[in-house]
VMD Tcl script that builds the backbone (N, CA, C; Angstrom):
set m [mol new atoms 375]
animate dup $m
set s [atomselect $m all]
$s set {name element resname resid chain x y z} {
  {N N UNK 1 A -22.013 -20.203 34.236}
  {CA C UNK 1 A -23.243 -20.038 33.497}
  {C C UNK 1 A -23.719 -18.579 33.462}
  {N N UNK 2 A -23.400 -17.727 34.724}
  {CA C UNK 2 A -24.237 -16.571 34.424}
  {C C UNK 2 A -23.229 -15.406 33.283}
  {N N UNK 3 A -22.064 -15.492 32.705}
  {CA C UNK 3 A -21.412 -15.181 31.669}
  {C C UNK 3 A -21.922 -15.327 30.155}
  {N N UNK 4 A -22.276 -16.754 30.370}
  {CA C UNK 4 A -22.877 -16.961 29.274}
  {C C UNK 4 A -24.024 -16.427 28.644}
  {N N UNK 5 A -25.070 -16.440 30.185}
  {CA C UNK 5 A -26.289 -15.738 29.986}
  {C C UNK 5 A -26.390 -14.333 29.838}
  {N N UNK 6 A -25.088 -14.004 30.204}
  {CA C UNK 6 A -25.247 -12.271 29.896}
  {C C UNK 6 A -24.471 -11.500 28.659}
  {N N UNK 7 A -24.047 -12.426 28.009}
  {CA C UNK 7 A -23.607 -12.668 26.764}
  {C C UNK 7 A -24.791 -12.680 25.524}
  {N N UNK 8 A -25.588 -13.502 25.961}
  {CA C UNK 8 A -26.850 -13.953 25.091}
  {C C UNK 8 A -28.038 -12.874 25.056}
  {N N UNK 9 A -27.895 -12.555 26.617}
  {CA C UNK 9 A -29.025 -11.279 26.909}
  {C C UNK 9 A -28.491 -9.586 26.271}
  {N N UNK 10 A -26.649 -10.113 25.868}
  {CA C UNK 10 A -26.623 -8.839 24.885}
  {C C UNK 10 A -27.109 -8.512 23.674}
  {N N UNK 11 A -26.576 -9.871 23.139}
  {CA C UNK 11 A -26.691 -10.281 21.911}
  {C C UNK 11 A -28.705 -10.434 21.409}
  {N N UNK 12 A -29.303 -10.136 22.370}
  {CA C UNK 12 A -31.305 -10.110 22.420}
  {C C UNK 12 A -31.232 -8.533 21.611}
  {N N UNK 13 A -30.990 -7.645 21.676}
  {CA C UNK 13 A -30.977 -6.357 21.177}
  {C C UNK 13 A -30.745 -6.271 19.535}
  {N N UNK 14 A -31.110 -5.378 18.398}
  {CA C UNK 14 A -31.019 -5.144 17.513}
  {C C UNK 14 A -29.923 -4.123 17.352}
  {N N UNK 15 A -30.200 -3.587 18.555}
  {CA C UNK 15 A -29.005 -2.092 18.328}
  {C C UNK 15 A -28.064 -2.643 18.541}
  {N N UNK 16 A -27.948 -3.141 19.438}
  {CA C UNK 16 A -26.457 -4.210 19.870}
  {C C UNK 16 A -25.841 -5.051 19.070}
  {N N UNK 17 A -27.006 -5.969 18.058}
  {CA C UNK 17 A -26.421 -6.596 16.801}
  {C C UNK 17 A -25.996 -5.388 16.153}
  {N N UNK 18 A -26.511 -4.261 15.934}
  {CA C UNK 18 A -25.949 -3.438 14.952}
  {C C UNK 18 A -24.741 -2.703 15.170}
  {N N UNK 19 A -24.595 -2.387 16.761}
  {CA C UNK 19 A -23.227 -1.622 17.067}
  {C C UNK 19 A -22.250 -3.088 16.716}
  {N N UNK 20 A -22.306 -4.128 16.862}
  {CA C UNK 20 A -21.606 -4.835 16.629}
  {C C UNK 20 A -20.877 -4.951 15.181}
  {N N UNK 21 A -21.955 -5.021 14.360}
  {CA C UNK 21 A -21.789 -5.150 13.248}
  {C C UNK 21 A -20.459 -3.830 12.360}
  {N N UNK 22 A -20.929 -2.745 13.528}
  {CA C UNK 22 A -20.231 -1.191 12.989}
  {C C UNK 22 A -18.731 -1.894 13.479}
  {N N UNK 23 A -18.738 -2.136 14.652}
  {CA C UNK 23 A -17.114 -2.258 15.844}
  {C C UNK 23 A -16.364 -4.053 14.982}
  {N N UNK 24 A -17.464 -4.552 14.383}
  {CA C UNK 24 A -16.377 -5.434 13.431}
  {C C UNK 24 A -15.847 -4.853 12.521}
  {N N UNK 25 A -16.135 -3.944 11.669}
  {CA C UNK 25 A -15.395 -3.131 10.604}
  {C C UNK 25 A -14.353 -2.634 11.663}
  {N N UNK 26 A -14.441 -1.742 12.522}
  {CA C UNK 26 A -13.372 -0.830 12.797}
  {C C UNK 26 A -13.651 -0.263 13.790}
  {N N UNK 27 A -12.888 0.406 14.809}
  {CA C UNK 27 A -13.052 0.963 16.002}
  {C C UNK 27 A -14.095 1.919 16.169}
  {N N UNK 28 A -15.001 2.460 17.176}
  {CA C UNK 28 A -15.903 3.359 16.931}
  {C C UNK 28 A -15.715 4.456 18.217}
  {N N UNK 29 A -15.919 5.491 18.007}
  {CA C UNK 29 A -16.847 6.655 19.347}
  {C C UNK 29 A -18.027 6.087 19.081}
  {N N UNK 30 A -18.353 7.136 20.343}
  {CA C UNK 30 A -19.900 7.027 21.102}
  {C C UNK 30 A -20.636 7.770 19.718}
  {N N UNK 31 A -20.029 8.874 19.521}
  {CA C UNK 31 A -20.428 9.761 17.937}
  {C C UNK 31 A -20.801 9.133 16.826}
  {N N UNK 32 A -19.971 8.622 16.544}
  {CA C UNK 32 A -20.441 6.972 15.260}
  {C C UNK 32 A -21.280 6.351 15.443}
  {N N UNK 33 A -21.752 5.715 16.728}
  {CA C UNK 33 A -22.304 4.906 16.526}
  {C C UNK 33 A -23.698 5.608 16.840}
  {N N UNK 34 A -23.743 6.676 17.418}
  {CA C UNK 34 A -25.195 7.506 17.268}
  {C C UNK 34 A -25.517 7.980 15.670}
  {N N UNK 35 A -24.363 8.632 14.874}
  {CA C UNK 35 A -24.826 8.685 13.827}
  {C C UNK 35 A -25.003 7.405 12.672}
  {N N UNK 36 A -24.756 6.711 12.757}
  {CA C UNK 36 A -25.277 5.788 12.422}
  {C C UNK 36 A -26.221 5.211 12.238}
  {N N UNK 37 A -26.493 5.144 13.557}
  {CA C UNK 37 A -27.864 4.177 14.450}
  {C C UNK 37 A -28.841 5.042 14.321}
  {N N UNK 38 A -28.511 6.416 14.177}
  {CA C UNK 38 A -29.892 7.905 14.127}
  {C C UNK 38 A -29.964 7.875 15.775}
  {N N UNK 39 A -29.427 7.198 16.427}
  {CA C UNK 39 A -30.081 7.277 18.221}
  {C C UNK 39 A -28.921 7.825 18.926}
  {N N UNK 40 A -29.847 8.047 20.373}
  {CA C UNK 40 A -29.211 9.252 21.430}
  {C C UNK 40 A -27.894 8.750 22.266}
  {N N UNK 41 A -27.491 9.448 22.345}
  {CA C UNK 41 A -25.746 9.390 22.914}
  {C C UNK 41 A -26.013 8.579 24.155}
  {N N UNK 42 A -27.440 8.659 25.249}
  {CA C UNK 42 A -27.493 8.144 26.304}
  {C C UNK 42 A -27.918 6.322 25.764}
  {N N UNK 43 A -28.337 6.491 24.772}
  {CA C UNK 43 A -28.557 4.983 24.148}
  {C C UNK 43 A -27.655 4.007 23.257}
  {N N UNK 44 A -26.519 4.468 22.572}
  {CA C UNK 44 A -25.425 4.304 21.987}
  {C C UNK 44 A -24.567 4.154 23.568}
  {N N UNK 45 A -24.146 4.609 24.186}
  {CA C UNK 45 A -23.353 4.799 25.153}
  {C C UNK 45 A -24.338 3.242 26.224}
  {N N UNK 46 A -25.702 3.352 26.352}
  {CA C UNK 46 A -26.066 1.865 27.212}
  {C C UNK 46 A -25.697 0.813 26.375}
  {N N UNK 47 A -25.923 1.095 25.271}
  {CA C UNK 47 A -25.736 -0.273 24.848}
  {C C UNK 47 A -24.272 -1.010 24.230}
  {N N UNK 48 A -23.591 0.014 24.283}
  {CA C UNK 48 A -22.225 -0.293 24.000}
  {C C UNK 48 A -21.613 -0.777 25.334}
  {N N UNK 49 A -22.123 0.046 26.865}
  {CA C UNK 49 A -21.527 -0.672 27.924}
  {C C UNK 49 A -22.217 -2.162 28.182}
  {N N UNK 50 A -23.275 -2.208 27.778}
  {CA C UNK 50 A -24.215 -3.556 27.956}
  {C C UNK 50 A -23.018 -4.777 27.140}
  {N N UNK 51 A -22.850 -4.448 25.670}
  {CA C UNK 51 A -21.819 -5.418 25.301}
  {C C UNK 51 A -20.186 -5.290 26.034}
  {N N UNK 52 A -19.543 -4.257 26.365}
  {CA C UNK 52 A -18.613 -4.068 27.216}
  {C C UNK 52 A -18.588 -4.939 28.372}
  {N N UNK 53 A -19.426 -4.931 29.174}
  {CA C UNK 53 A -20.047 -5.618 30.128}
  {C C UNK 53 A -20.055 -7.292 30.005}
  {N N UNK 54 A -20.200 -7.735 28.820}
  {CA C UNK 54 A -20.532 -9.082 28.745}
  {C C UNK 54 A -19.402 -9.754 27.842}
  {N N UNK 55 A -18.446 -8.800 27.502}
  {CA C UNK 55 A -16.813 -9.175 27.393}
  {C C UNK 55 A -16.494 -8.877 25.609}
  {N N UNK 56 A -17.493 -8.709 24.911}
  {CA C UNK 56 A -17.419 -8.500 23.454}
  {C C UNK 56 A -16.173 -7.752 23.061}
  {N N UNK 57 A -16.290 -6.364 23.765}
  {CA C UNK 57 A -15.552 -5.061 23.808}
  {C C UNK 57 A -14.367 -4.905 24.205}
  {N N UNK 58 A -13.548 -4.093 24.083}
  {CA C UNK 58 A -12.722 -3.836 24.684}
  {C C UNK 58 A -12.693 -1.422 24.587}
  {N N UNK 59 A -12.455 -1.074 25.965}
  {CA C UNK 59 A -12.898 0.397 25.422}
  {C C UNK 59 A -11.303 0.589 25.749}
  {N N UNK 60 A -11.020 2.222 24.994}
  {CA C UNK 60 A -10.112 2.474 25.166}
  {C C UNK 60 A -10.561 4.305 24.938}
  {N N UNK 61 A -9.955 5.172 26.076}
  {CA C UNK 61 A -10.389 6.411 26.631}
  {C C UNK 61 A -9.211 7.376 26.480}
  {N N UNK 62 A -9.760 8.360 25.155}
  {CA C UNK 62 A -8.806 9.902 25.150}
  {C C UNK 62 A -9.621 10.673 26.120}
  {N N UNK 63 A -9.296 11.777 27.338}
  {CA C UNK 63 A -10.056 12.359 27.645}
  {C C UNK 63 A -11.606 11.646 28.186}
  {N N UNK 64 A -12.794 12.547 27.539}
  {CA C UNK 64 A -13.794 12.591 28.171}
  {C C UNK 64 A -14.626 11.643 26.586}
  {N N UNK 65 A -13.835 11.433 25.446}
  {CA C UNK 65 A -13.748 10.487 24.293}
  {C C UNK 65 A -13.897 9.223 24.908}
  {N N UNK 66 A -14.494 8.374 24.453}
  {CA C UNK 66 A -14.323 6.456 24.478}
  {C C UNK 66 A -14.815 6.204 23.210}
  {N N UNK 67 A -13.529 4.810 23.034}
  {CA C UNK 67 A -13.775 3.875 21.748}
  {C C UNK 67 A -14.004 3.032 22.084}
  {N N UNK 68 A -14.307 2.311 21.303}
  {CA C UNK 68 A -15.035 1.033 21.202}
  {C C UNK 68 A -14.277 -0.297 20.073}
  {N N UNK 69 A -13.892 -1.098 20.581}
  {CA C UNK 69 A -13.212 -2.153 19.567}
  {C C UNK 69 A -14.074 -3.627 19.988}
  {N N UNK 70 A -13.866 -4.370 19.206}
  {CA C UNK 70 A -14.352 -5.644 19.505}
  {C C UNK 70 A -12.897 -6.694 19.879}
  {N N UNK 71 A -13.038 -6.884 21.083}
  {CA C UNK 71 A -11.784 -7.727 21.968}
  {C C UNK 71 A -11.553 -9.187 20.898}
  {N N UNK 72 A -10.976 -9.033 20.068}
  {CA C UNK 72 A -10.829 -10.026 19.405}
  {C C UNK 72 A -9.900 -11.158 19.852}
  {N N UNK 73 A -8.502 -10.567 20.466}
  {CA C UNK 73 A -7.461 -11.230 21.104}
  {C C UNK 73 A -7.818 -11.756 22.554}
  {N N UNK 74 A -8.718 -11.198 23.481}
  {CA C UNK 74 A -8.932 -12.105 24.804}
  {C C UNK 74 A -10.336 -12.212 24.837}
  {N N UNK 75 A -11.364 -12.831 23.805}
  {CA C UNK 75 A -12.358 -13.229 24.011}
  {C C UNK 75 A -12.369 -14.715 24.266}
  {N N UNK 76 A -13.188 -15.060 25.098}
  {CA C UNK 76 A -13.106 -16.188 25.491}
  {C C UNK 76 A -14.301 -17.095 24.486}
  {N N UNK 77 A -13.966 -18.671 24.732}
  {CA C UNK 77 A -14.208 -19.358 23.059}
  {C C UNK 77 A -15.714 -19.452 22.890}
  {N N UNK 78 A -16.185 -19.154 23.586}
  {CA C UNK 78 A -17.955 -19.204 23.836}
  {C C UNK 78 A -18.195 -17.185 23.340}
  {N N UNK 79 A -17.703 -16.703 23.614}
  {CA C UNK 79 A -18.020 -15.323 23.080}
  {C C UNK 79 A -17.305 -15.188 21.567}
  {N N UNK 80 A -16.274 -15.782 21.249}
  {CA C UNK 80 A -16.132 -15.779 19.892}
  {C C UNK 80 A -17.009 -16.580 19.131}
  {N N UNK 81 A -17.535 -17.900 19.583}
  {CA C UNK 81 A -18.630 -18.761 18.837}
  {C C UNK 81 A -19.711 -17.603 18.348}
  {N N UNK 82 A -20.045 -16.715 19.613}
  {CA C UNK 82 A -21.672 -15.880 19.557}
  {C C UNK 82 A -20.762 -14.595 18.326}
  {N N UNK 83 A -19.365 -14.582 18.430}
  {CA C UNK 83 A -19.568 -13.144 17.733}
  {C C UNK 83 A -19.427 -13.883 16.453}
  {N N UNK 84 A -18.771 -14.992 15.531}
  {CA C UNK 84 A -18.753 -15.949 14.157}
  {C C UNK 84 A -20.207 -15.500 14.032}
  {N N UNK 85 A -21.352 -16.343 14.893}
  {CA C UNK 85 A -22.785 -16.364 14.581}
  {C C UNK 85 A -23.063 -15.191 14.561}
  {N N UNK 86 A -22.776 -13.678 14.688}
  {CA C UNK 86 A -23.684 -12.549 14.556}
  {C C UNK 86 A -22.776 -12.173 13.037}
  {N N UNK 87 A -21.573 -12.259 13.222}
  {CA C UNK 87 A -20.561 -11.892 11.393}
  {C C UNK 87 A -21.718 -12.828 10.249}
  {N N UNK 88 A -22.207 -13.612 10.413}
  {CA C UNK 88 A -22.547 -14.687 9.697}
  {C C UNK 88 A -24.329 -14.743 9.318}
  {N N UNK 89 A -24.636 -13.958 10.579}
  {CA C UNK 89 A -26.004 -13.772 10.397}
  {C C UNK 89 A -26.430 -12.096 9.930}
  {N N UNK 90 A -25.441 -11.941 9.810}
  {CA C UNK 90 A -25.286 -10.240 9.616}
  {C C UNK 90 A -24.861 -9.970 8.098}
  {N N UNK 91 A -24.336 -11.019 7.513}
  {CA C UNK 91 A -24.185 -11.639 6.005}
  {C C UNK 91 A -24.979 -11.137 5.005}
  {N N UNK 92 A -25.204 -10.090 3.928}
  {CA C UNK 92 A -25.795 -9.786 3.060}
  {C C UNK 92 A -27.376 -9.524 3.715}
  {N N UNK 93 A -27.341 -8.786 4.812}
  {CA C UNK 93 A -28.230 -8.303 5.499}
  {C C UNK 93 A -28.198 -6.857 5.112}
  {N N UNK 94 A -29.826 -6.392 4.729}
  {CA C UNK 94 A -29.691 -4.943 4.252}
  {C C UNK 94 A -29.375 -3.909 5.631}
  {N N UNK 95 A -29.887 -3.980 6.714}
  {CA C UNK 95 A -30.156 -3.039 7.179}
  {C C UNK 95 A -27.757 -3.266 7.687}
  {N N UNK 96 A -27.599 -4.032 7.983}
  {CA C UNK 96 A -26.221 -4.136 8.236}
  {C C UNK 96 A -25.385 -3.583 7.197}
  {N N UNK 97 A -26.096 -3.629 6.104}
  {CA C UNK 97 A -24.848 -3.298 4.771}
  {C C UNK 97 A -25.255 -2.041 4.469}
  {N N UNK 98 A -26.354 -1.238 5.004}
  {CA C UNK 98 A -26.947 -0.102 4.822}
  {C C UNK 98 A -25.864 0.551 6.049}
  {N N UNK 99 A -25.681 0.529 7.700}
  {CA C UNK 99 A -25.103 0.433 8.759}
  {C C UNK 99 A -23.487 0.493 8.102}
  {N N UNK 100 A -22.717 -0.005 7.500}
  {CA C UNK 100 A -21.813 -0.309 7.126}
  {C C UNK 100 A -21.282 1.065 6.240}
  {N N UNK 101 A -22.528 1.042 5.435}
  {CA C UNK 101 A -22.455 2.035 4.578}
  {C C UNK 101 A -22.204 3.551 5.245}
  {N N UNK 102 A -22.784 3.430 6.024}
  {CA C UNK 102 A -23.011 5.112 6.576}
  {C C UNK 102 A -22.014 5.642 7.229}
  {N N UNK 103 A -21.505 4.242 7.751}
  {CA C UNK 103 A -20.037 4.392 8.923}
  {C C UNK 103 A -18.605 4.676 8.154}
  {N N UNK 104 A -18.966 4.831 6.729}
  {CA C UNK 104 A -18.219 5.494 6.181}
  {C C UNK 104 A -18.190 7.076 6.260}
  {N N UNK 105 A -19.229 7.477 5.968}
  {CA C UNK 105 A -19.233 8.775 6.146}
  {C C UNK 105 A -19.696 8.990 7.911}
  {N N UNK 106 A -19.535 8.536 8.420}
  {CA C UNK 106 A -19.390 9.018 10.185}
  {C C UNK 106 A -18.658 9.857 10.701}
  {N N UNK 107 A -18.402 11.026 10.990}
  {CA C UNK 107 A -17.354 11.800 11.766}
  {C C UNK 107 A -17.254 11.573 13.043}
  {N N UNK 108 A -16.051 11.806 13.377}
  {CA C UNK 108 A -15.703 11.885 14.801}
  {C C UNK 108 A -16.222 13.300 15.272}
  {N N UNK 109 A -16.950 13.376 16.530}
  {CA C UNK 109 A -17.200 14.820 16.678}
  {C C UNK 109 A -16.243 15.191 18.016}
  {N N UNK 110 A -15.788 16.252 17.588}
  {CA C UNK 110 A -15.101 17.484 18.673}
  {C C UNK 110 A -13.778 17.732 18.481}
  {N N UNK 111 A -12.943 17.723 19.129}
  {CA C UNK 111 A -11.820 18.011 19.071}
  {C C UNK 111 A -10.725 16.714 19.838}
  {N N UNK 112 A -10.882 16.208 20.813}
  {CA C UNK 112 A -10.199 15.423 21.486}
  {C C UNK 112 A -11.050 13.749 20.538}
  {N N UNK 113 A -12.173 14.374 19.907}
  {CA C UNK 113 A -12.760 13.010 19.292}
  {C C UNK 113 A -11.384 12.087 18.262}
  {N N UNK 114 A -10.791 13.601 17.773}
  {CA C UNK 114 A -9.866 13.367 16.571}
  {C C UNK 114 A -8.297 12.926 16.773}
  {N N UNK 115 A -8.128 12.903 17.958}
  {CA C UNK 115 A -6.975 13.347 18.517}
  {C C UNK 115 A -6.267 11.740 19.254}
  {N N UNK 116 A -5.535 11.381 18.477}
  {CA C UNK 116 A -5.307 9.914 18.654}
  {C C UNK 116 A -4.113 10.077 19.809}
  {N N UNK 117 A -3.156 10.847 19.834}
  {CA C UNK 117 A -2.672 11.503 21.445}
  {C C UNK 117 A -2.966 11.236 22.813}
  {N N UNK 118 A -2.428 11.122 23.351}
  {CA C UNK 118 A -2.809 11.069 25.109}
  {C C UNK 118 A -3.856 9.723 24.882}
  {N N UNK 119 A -3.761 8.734 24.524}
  {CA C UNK 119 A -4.694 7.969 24.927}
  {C C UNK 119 A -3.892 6.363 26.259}
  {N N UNK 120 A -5.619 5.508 26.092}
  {CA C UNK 120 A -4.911 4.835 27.481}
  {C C UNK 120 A -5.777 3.570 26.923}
  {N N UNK 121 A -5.935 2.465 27.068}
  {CA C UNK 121 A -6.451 1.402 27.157}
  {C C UNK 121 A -7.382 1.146 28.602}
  {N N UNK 122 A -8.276 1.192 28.962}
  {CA C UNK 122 A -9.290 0.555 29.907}
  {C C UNK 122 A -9.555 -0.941 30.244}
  {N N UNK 123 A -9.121 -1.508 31.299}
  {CA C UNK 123 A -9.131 -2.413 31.388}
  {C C UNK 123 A -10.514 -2.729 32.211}
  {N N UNK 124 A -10.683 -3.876 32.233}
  {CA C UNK 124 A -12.364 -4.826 32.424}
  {C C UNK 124 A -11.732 -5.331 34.116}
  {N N UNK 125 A -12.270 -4.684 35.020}
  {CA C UNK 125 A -12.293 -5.300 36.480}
  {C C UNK 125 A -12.638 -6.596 36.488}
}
mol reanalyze $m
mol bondsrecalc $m
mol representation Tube
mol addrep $m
């Protein structure tokens, strides 16, 4: 039970529906999803570990870089139910299709941001 509940207590956040919404299109940095969101690297970065944390995620680390994917292949069937219901409620939603929009024009910032090289997969203790 307490998986579940900390699943649900991610899914309470707006920013969190919204980083979600970005990491179903396509992999993200910490960079993306601040420009995006308009918010601070220390707040993009909590709330991406908050869903990390509660199994959504999966990160994967170039350097001093982290991405962000949505664990599609080992989510377990109660976290795929909650992520269907956020794809679904996120459905011809402006501020999501506005979000969507922008993450087109998102840059990666720095140098190792760009740099698909030397990377590693992070695994969940």
């Amino acid at each position: 039970m307490p998986d579940l509940v900390k699943a649900a207590k991610a899914l309470s956040d707006e920013a969190r529906l919204r980083i979600l919404n970005l990491l179903l299109e396509r992999e993200c940095c910490v960079c993306e999803v601040m420009q995006v969101l308009d918010i601070s690297q220390t707040r993009a970065s909590r709330n991406l570990n908050i869903l990390y944390d509660a199994g959504f995620l999966k990160l994967r680390r170039e350097g001093l870089w982290a991405y962000y994917s949505v664990d599609k292949t080992s989510l377990d069937d109660y976290l795929s139910l909650f992520l269907d219901a956020v794809k679904r409620g996120l459905t011809e939603n402006k501020v999501a299709d506005l979000d969507r929009a922008r993450l087109k024009d998102a840059q990666r910032l720095g140098p190792q941001c760009c740099n698909p090289s030397k990377t590693k997969e992070v695994t969940r203790a």
